[in-house]
Structure formats: C-alpha cells, structure tokens
N, C-alpha and C positions, 0 to 999 in steps of 0.2 A: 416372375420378373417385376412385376407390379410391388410385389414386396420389397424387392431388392432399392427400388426407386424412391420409393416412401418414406423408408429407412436413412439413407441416405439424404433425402430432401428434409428429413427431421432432426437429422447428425447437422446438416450444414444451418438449419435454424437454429440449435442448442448452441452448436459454436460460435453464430455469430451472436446468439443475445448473450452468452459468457463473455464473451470479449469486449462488447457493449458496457456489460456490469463492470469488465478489469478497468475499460479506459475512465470510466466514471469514477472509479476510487483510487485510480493512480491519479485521477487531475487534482481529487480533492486534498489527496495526501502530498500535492505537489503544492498546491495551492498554502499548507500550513506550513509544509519543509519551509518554502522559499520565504513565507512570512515571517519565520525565525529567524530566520538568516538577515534578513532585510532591518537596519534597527527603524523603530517607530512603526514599523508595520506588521501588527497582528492581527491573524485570521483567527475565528472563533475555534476553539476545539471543539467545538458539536460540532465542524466539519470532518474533524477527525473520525469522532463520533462514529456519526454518518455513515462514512464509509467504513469503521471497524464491523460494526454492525450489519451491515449489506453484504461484506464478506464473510461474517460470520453464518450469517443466513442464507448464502446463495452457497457458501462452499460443498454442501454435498452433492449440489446440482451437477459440479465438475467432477466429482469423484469420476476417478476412471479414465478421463482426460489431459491431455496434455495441459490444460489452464488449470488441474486440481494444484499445480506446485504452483500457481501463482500466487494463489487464492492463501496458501500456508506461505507464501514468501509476505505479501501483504500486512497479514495480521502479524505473522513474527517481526516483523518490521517495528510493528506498534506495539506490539509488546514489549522487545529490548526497549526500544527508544524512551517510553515510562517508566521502566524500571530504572535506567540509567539518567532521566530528568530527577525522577522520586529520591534516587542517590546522591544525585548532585547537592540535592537542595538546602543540606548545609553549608555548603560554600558559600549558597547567596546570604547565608544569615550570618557567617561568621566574617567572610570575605566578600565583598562585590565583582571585584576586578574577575577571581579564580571562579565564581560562578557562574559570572558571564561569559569567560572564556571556555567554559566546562560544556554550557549550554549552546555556545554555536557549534562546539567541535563536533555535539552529538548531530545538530540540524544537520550540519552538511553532508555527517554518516547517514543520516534520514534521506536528506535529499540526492543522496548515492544511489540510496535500493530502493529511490521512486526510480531514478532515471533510468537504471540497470534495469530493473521489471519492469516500464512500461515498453522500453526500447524492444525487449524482446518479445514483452506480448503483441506488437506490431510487428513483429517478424514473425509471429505466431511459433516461437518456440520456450522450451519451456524454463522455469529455472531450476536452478540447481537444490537437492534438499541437504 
C-alpha cells in the first residue's frame, strides 16, 4: 500500500515540475512570438534559445505522459517557425514590404501554437500530434 502511495506522490511531483518546465517555455516562447509581432520590440533569441533547449533536454522526462505531446508541440513550433523565417529571408533582401509582411504572418502562427499549447497545458490536456 505504501508503494502504491509513493508512486503516486512521485507521478504527481513528475507532473507538476513537467508542467513547471511547459509553463516556463511557453512564457518564453510567448515572450519572442509577441515581441515580433510588436514593431520596435525585440526580444533576444537566446530566449528562444532557451527554451528550445530545455525542451529538448527535459522531453524524455515526459515520455510516456500526457505533457510528452507538448514538449514535441513546443520544439515543432520552433522548428517550422525557422525554417519558414530562413525562407522568408529573401523577400527582406529583395522586397521590404513582402518580408515584413511574410515575417508577422509567421509570428502570429507562432504566437497561435504558444497560446493553443499553453492554454491546454493549463487544462492539463494534451496536444494533438
């Protein structure tokens, strides 16, 4: 019975520092979405950083978890979103206007699948793969 208990009181400490580590790199990935979006306000990409790296390194702790899809919603996140900045990037050089317009269209797809994944990881449910 004791094992049962432990178990248990060790599941609901795993979950809650998982969820700890989501809300931390959903604020930080919120923190850059929004700072794109915003003109004249940028946030450093070592925040981004940051937080790709924390997810990268904390995601096997989820395996097996309801929070292991976050944790692969997160990094996919930042991974489209570079690959689609990296693409962009000759509009800024050949066009201004079409690269500027290219680069908020992607923040605010960014700052979609912060607010989507953090909203649910506060409902503690999981996302979609």
């Amino acid at each position: 019975m004791s094992d049962i208990i432990e178990s248990g009181a060790a599941t609901t400490q795993r979950d809650d520092s998982l969820r700890t580590i989501g809300h931390i790199s959903y604020a930080l990935h919120a923190i850059v979405a929004v700072s794109a979006v915003l003109p004249g306000v940028q946030a450093s990409i070592v925040l981004l950083l940051v937080a790709f790296i924390l997810d990268l390194v904390k995601k096997d702790d989820a395996r097996g978890t309801w929070q292991e899809s976050h944790f692969s919603w997160r990094i996919r996140s930042v991974l489209w979103a570079g690959v689609l900045y990296v693409v962009t990037i000759p509009l800024w050089l050949l066009f201004l206007i079409p690269g500027w317009i290219a680069w908020i269209v992607i923040s605010i797809w960014f700052l979609y699948r912060v607010i989507r994944g953090w909203l649910a990881l506060n409902d503690r449910r999981p996302m979609p793969e």
